[in-house]
C-alpha distance (Angstrom), angle and dihedral (degrees) to the residues before:
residue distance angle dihedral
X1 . . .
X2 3.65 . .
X3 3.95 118.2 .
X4 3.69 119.1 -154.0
X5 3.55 124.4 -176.6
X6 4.11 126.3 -166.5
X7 3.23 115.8 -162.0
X8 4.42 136.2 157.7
X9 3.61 134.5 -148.0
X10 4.37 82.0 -114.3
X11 3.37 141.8 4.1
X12 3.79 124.9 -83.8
X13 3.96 100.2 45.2
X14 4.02 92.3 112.7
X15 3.28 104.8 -107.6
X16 3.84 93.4 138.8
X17 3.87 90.4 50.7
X18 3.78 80.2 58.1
X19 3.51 98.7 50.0
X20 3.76 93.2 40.1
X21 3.62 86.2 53.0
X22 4.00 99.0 42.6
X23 4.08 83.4 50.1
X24 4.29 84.8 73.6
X25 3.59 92.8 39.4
X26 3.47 109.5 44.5
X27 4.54 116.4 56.7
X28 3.60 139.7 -154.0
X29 3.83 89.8 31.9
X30 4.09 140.9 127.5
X31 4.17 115.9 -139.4
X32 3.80 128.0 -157.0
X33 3.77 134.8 -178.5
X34 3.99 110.3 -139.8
X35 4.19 94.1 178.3
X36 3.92 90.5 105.0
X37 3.32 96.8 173.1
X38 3.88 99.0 58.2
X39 3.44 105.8 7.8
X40 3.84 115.6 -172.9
X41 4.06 116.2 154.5
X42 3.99 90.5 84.8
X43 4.19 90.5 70.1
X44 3.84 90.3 58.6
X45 3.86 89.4 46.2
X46 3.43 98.1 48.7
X47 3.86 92.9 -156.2
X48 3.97 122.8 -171.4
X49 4.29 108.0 -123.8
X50 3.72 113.0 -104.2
X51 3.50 93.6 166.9
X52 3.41 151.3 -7.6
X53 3.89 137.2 -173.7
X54 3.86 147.7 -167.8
X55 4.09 106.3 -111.2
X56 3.85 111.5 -152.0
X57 3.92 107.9 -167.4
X58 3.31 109.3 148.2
X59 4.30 137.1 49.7
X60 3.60 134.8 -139.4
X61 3.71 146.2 -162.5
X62 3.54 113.2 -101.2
X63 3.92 116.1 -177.1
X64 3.56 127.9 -154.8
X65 3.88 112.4 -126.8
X66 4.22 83.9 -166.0
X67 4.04 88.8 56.1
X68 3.55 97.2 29.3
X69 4.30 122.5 99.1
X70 3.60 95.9 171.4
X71 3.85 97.7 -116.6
X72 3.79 88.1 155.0
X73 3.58 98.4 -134.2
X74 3.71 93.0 124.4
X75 3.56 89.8 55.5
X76 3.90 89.0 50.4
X77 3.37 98.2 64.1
X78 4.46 103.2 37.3
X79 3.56 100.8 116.7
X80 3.46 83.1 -166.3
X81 3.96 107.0 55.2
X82 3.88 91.1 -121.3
X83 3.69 92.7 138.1
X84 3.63 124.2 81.3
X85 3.88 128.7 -142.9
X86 3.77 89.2 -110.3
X87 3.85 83.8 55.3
X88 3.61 89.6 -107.7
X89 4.19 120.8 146.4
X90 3.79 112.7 -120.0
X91 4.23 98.4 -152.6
X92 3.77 100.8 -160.4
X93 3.97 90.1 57.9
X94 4.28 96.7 40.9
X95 3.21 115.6 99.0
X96 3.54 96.0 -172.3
X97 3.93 95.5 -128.9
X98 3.93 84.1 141.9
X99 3.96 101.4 -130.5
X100 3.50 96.0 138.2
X101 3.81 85.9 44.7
X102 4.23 83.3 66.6
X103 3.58 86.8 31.2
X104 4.06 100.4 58.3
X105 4.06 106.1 99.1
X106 4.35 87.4 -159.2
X107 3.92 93.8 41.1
X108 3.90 83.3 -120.9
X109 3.87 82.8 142.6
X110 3.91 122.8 88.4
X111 4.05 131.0 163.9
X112 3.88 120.7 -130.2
X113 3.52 135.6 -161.5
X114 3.81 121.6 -100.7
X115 3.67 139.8 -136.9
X116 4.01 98.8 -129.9
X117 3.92 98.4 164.4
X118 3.79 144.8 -44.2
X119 4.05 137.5 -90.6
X120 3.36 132.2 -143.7
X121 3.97 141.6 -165.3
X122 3.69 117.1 -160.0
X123 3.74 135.1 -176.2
X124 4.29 115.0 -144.0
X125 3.88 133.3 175.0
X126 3.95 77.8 -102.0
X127 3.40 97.5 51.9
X128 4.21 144.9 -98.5
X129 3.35 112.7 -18.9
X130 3.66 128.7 -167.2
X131 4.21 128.2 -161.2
X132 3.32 135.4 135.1
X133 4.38 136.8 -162.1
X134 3.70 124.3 -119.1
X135 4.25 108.7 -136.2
X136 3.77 108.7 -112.8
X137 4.63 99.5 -87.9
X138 3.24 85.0 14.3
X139 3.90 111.1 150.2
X140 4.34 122.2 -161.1
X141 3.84 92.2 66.0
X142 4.08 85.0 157.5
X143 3.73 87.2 42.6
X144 3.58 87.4 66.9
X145 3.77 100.0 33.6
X146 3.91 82.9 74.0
X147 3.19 96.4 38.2
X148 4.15 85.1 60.8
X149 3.53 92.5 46.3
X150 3.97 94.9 45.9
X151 3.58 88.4 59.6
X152 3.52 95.9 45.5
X153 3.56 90.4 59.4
X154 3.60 96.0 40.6
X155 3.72 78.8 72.9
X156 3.39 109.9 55.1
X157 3.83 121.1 135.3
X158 3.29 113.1 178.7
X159 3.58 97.0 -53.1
X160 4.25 124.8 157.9
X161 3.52 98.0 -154.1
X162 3.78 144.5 46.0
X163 4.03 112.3 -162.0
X164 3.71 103.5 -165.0
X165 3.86 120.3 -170.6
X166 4.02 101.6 -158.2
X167 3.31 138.3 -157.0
X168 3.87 115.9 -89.7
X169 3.71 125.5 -120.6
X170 3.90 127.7 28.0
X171 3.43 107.3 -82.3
X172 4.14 132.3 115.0
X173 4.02 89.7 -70.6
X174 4.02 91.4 53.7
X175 3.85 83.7 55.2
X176 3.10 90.4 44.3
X177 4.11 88.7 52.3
X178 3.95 99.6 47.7
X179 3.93 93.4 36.4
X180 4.34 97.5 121.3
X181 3.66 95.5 8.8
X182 3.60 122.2 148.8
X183 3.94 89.3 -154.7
X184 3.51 141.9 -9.7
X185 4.24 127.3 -138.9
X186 3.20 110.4 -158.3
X187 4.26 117.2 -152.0
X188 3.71 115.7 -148.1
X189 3.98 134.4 156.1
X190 4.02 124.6 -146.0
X191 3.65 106.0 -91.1
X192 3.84 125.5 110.4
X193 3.84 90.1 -106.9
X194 3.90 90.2 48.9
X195 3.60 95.3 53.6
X196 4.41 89.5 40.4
X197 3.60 90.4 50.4
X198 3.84 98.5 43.6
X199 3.55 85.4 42.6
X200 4.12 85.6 62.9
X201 3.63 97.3 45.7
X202 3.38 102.0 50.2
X203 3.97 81.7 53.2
X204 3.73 88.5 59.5
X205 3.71 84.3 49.9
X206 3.72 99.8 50.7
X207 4.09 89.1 48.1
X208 3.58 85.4 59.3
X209 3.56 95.1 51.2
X210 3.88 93.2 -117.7
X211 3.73 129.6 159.8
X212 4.10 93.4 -120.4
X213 4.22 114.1 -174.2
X214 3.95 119.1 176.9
X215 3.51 135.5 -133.5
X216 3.55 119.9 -163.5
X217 3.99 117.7 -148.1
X218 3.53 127.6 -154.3
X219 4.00 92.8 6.7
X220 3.60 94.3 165.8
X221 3.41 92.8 68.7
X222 3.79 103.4 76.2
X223 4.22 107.2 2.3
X224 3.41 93.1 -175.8
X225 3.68 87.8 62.5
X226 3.65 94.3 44.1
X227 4.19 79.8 56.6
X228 3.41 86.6 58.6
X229 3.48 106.5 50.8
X230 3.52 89.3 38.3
X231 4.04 91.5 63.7
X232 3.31 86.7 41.9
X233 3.56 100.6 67.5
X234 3.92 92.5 34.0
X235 3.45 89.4 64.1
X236 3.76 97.8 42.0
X237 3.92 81.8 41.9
X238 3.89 94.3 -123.3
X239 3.84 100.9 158.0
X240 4.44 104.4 -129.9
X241 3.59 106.6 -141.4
X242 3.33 105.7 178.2
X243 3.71 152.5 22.2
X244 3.30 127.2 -169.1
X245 4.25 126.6 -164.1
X246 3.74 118.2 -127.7
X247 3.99 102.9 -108.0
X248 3.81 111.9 -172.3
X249 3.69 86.9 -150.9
X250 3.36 95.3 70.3
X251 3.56 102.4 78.6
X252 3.96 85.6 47.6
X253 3.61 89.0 59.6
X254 4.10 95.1 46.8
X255 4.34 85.1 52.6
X256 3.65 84.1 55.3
X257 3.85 83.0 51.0
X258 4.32 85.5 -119.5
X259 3.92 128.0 130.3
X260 3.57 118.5 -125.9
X261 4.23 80.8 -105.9
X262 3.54 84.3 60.7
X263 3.65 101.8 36.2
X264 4.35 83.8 63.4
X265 3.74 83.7 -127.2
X266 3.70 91.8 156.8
X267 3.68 110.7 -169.3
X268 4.21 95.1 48.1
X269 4.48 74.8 48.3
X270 3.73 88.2 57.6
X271 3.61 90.5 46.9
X272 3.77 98.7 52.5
X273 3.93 90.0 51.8
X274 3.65 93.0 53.0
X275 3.62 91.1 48.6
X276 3.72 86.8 47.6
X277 3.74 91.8 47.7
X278 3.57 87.5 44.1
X279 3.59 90.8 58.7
X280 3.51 107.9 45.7
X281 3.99 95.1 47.4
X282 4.17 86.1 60.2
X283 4.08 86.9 50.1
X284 3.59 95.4 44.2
């Protein structure tokens, strides 16, 4: 099975358009959504729940009013204020790094599992689909990236493709995204901040020793900028596999809860098959 991650330097570029998009083109394949903390590829696949599950990623301090004689030493040492002057834990500011654990003389101090978000398994017309949703101050976003991606491959059938909507940006849930990838495609659009942030992903990318490829979005919107990342990646030898016009009608379609494949917008459809063409010529 080949995995393929997309992922941007930022939300917003249309990466999950593409994916959503790819997920009619492309057969025999599984799909999963790694942006945890606004996941939104599962309401254009309109999958039916197979399952869904608790996600604990995350500890903290839990003291024992029995035990405890509120000698304060716990709150002494918090680096992070989580302890109350009545001795009390405040849970959206512990981080559960468990130095008043060590710190408690009477061992009236104990860490606890969390509830940090929820997974889910579903099955579409395209085929099993994995994603998951981060609980609002939740922390272990990565955590659950590969929890998301475990599952997804806990179901695998037979399948010849992965299609993996990742995370954007380049922190510990991009990892997360890319980790086992057979290649990444990264989405950008022609502004100055496109081509600086996909300049820092595909950085995380090469680090990891990842085959990266672009596509560029909305190119006809500044040329010159298209150009520019278009040099860019010659000279840093970063294959561009795609480009994709700016169609107005495409955020129509998404309202009507449609992919441009859907939509019959024909010329963004050619576009998405020569991207797809694109890409499976380099992995061949």
């Amino acid at each position: 099975m080949k995995q393929i991650v997309f992922i941007s330097g930022k939300g917003g570029t249309g990466k999950s358009t593409v994916v959503a998009s790819l997920s009619l083109l492309v057969q025999n394949k599984i799909m999963a959504d790694c942006d945890v903390d606004a996941p939104n590829l599962h309401i254009l696949l309109k999958g039916k729940r197979l399952q869904k599950d608790d996600f604990y990623g995350a500890e903290q301090a839990v003291i024992d009013s029995a035990l405890c004689t509120s000698c304060g030493r716990c709150r002494e040492v918090c680096r992070f204020d989580a302890i109350s002057e009545d001795i009390k834990v405040l849970p959206m500011k512990c981080e559960g790094c468990g130095a008043c654990v060590l710190a408690c003389p009477l061992e009236a101090i104990s860490l606890m599992d969390v509830k940090t978000g929820e997974t889910y398994i579903d099955s579409t017309q395209r085929g099993t689909f994995s994603h998951a949703l981060l609980d609002i101050g939740a922390e272990g976003s990565g955590k659950l990236v590969t929890e998301v991606k475990e599952n997804l491959f806990g179901h695998i059938n037979g399948e010849e493709w992965a299609l993996v909507d990742g995370s954007p940006g380049i922190g510990c849930s991009v990892i997360a995204s890319i980790t086992g990838a057979d290649a990444v495609v990264v989405v950008c659009e022609p502004t100055k901040s496109g081509q600086s942030d996909l300049e820092r992903v595909l950085g995380v990318a090469r680090h990891f020793g990842i085959p990266a490829f672009v596509c560029i979005n909305k190119y006809d919107l500044n040329l010159r900028l298209t150009a520019s990342i278009e040099y860019y990646c010659e000279k840093n030898r970063v294959p561009v596999i795609g480009k994709i016009s700016f169609e107005p009608k495409i955020v129509k379609a998404l309202q009507k809860l449609q992919t441009p494949i859907e939509a019959g917008l024909s010329c963004t459809v050619r576009e998405i098959e020569r991207l797809w063409g694109a890409l499976k010529a380099q992995l061949s």
